[in-house]
C-alpha positions as CSV (number, residue, x, y, z in Angstrom):
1,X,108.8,-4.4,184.0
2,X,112.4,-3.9,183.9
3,X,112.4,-5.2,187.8
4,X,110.6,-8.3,186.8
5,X,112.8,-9.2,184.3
6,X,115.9,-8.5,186.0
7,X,114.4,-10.8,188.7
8,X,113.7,-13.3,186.5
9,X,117.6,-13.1,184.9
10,X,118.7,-14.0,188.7
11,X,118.0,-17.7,188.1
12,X,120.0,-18.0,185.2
13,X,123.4,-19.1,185.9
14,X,126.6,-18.2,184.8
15,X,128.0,-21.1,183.0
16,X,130.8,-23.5,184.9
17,X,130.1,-20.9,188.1
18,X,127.7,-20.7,190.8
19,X,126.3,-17.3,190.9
20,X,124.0,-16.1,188.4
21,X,124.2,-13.8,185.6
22,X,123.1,-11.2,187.2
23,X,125.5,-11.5,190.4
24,X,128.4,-11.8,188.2
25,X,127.5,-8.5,186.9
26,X,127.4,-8.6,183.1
27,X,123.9,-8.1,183.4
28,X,124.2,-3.6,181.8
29,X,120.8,-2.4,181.2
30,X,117.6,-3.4,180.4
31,X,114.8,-1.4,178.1
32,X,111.5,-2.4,177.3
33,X,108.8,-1.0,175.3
34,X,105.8,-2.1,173.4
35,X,106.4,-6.1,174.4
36,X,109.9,-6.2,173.6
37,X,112.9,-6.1,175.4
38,X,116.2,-5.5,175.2
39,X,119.2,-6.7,177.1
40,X,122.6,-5.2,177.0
41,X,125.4,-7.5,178.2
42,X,128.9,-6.0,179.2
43,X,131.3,-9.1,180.1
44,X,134.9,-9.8,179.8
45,X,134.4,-13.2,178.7
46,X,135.8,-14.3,175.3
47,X,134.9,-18.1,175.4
48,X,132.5,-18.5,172.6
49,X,130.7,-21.3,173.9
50,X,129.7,-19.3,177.2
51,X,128.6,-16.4,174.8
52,X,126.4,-18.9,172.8
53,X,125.2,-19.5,175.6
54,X,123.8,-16.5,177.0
55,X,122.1,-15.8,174.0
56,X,119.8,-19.0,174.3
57,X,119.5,-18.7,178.5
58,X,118.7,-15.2,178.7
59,X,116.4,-14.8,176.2
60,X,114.5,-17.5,177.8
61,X,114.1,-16.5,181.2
62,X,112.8,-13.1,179.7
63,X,110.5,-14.3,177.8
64,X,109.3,-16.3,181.1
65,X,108.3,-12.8,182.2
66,X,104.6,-12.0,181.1
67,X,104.2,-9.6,179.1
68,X,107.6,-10.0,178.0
69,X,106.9,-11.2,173.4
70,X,110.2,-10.6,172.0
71,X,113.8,-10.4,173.2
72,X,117.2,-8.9,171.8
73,X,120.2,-9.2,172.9
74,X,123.1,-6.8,173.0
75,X,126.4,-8.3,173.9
76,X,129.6,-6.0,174.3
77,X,132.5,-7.5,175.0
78,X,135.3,-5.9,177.2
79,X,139.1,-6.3,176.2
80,X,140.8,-6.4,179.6
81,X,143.7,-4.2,179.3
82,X,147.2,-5.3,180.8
83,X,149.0,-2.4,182.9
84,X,152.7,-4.0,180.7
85,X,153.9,-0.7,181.2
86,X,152.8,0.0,185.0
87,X,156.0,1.6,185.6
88,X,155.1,4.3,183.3
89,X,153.1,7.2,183.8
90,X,151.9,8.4,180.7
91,X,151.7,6.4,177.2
92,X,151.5,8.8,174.4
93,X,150.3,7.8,170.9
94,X,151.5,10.0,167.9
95,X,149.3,8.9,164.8
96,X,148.0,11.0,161.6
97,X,146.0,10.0,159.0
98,X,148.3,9.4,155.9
99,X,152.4,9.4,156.0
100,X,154.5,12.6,154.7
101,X,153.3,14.7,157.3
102,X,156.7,15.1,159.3
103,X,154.8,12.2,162.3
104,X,158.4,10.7,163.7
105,X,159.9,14.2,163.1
106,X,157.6,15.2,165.9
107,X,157.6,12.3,168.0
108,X,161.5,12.5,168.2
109,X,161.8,16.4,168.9
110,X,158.9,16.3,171.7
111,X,160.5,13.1,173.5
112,X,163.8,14.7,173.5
113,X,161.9,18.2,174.4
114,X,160.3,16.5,177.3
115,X,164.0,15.2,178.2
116,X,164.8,18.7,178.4
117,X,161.8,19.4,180.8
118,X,163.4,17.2,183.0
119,X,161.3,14.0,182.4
120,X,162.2,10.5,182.0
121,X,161.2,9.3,178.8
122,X,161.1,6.9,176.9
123,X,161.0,6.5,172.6
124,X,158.9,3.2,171.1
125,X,159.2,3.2,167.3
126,X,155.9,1.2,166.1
127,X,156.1,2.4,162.4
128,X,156.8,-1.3,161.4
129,X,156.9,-0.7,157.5
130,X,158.6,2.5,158.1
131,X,161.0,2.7,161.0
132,X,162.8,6.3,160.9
133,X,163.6,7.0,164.5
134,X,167.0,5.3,164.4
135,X,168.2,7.3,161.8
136,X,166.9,10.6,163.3
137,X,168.1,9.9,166.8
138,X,171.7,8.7,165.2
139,X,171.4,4.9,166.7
140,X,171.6,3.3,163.4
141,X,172.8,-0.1,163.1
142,X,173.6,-0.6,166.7
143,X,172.6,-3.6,168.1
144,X,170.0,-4.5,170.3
145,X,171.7,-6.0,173.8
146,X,170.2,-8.6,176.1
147,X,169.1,-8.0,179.7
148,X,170.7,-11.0,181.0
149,X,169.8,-9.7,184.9
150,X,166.1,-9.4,184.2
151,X,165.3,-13.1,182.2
152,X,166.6,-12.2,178.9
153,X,164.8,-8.9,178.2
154,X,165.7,-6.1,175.9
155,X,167.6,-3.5,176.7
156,X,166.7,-0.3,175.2
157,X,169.3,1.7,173.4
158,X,169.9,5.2,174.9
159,X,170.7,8.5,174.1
160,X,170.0,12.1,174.5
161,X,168.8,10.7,178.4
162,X,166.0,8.7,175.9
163,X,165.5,5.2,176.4
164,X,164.7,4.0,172.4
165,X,163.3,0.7,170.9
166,X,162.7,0.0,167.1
167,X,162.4,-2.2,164.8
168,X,164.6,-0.8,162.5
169,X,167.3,-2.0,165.2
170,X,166.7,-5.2,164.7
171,X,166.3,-6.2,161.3
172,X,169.3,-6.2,158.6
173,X,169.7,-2.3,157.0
174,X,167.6,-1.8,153.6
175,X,165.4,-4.9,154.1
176,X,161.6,-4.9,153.3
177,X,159.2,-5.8,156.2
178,X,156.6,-7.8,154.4
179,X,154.5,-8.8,157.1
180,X,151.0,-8.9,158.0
181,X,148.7,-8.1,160.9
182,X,149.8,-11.4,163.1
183,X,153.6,-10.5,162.8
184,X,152.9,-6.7,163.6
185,X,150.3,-7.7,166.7
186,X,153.3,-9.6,168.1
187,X,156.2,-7.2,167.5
188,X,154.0,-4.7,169.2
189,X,153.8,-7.3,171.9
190,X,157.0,-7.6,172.5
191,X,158.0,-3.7,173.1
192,X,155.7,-3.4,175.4
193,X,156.5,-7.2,177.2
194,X,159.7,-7.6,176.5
195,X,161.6,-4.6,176.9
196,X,163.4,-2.8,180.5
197,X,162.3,0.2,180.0
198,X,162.9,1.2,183.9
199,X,160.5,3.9,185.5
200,X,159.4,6.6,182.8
201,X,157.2,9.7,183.0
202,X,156.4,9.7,179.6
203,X,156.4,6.7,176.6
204,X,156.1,7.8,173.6
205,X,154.9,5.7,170.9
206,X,155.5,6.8,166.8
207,X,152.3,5.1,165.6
208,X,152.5,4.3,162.0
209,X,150.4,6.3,159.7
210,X,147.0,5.5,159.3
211,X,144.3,3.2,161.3
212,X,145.7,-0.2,161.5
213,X,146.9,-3.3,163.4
214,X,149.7,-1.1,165.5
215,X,147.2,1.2,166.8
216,X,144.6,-1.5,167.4
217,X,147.5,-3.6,168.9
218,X,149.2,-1.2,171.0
219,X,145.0,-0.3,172.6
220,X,144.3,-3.7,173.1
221,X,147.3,-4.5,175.2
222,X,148.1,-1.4,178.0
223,X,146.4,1.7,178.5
224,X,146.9,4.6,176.4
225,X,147.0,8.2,178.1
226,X,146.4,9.9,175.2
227,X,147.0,10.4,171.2
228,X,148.0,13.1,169.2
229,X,147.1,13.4,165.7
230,X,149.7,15.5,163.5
231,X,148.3,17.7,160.9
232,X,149.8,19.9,157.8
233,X,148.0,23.3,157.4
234,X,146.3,22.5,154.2
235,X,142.3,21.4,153.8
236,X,143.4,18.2,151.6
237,X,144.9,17.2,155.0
238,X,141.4,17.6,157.1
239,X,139.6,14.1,155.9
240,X,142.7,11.7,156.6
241,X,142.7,13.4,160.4
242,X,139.1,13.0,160.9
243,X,140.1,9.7,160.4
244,X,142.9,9.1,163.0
245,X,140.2,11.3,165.5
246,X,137.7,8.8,164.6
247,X,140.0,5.9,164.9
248,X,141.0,7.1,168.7
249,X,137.4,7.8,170.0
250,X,137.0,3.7,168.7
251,X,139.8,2.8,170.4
252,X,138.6,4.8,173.4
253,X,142.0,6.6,173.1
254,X,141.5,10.2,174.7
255,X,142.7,13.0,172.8
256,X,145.4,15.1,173.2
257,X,145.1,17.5,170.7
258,X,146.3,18.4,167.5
259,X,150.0,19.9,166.1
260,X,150.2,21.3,163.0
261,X,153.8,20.4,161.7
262,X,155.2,22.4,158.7
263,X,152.8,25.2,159.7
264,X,154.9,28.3,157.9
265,X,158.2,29.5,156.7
266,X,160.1,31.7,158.7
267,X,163.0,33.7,156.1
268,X,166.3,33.5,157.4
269,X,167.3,37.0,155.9
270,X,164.1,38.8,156.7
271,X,162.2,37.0,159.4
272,X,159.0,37.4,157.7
273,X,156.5,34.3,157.7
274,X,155.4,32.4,154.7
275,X,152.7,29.9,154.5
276,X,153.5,27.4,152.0
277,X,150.9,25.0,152.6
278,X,148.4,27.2,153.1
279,X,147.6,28.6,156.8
280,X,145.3,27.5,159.6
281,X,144.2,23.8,158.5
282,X,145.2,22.4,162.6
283,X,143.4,25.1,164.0
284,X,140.5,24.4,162.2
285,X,140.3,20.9,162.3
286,X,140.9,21.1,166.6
287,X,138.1,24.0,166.7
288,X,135.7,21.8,164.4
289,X,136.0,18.5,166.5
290,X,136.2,20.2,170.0
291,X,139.9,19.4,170.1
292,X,143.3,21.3,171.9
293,X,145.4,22.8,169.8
294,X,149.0,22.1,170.9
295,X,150.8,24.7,168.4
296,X,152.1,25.4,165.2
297,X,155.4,23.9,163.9
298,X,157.0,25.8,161.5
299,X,159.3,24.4,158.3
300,X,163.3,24.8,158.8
301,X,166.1,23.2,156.9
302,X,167.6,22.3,160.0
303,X,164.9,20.0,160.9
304,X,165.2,17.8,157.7
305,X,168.9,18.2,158.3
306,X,169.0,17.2,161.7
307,X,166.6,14.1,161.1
308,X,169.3,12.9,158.4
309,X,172.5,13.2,160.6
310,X,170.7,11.7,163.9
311,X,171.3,15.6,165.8
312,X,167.5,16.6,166.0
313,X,166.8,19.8,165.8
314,X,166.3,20.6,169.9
315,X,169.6,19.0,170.5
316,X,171.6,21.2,167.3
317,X,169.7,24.6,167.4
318,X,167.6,24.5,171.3
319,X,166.9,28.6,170.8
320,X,165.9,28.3,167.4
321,X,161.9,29.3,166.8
322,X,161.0,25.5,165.9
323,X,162.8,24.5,169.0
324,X,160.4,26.9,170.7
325,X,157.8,26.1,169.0
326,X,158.5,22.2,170.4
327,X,158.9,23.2,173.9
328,X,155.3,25.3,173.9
329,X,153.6,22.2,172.2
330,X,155.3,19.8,175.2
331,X,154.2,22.0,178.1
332,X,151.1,21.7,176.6
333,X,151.1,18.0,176.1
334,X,152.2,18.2,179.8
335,X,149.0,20.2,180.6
336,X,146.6,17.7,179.2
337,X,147.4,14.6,179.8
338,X,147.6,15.5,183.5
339,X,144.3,16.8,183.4
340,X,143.1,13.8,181.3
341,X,144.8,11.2,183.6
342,X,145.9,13.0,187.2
């Protein structure tokens, strides 16, 4: 039956072409049972008057079929993603599922980590409402410059050996970002279009916290090599992850694996570990949904310390445990998304 039908779908023609339906390949699967059949569409097409009309043509030549008394249609439509960034290896996503949870603190100190590694990164600060990395990575208030040589794109600030972009560069200090899902679509845009970033190994891209516009935004418009979702240790923390894992696997976002920042307390006097926030809350959650577990990120002064002065943590203190700890979670990152993404 399914042969009949698919026969009968090959005189129906694509609208404002000369092939058929079927020939232009949108055309997915095709089940039947019990009289009734269903057709699942796959097509790139976002004109909604071509859409309209595959779901009175199609249904129609089924139903031609005998034997054929009922049709459904299933129409999934593909968003075409744009290589912006095709002179970038990987695209990372950092995300978690509510704010406090230390997010830009580790996107900062595994771009500059991956710097250390020897790669060519670069830094994209997407937290719209919230824009922290220019005050972590020191570059506050400076300017953002015109690339005059390349039709007026932006030239991303630098330092550490990190090219960096952020809003927070180009808005006055201390002002509010009201804006809504429009604004944020097109500021996302705009990194992505807009911006020199020169060949890069890695981008990576402090999400803001949460499942919203950014993520959907920054999705829609390149390919994404992978996300990671930050944790803290306690169980409170577990729902608002599930929710960044969900968001990714809707977003078709592989990945990564999870960090657990703030993971323990290591004394200064005595070296012994203390679990503030309770203990093993990443490792669960990455065991639970089949996930990698990048490492444990333990709580030092100097890390809120460095993030206030602009001299992160791997830069100040690069034999200190957390620094350590960074470096194992990178190599891992490393590890992933090359198996993910060749």
């Amino acid at each position: 039956m399914k042969e009949k039908i698919l026969e009968s779908l090959k005189k129906v023609f694509y609208p404002g072409k000369t092939h058929s339906v079927v020939k232009e390949g949108i055309i997915n699967d095709i089940e039947f049972k019990d009289g009734k059949a269903l057709i699942k569409i796959k097509t790139k097409e976002q004109n909604q008057a071509v859409i309209d009309v595959f779901k009175k043509s199609i249904p129609l030549a089924a139903k031609s079929v005998e034997g054929v008394n009922d049709v459904e249609i299933e129409i999934e439509k593909v968003v075409e993603k744009k290589e912006k960034v095709s002179n970038i290896k990987y695209v990372i996503a950092t995300t978690s599922g509510k704010g406090g949870v230390g997010k830009s603190t580790v996107s900062v100190n595994l771009a500059l980590t991956l710097a250390k590694l020897g790669f060519k990164v670069g830094l994209l600060d997407a937290d719209i409402y919230g824009p922290n990395i220019p005050v972590m990575m020191g570059i506050e208030g400076i300017p953002v410059q015109i690339d005059k040589e390349h039709k007026d794109k932006i030239l991303p600030t630098e330092k550490y050996g990190i090219k960096i972009i952020s809003i927070g560069n180009m808005i006055p200090k201390d002002a509010a970002i009201i804006w809504r899902g429009p604004l944020i679509n097109q500021a996302i845009k705009q990194f992505l279009d807009d911006v020199t970033w020169g060949d890069l190994d890695f981008l990576i891209v402090d999400l803001p916290p949460g499942t919203g516009d950014a993520q959907i935004t920054l999705a829609q418009e390149t390919k994404v090599s992978g996300g990671i979702i930050v944790i803290t240790p306690q169980n409170v923390a577990l729902s608002d992850a599930m929710k960044a894992n969900d968001f990714f696997k809707k977003l078709k976002i592989p990945v990564l694996g999870v960090i657990e920042n703030m993971s323990y307390f290591i004394c200064p006097k005595c070296g012994e570990r203390t679990h503030i926030f309770s203990h093993g809350g990443g490792k669960k959650f990455a065991t639970e949904n089949s996930l990698p577990f990048l490492g444990e990120i333990p709580i030092d002064v100097a890390i809120r310390e460095g993030g206030d002065t602009g001299n992160a943590i791997v830069v100040a203190n690069p034999t200190s445990a957390v620094s350590k700890a960074f470096e194992d979670a990178a190599r891992n990152i490393v590890e992933k998304v090359k198996i993910l993404n060749g």
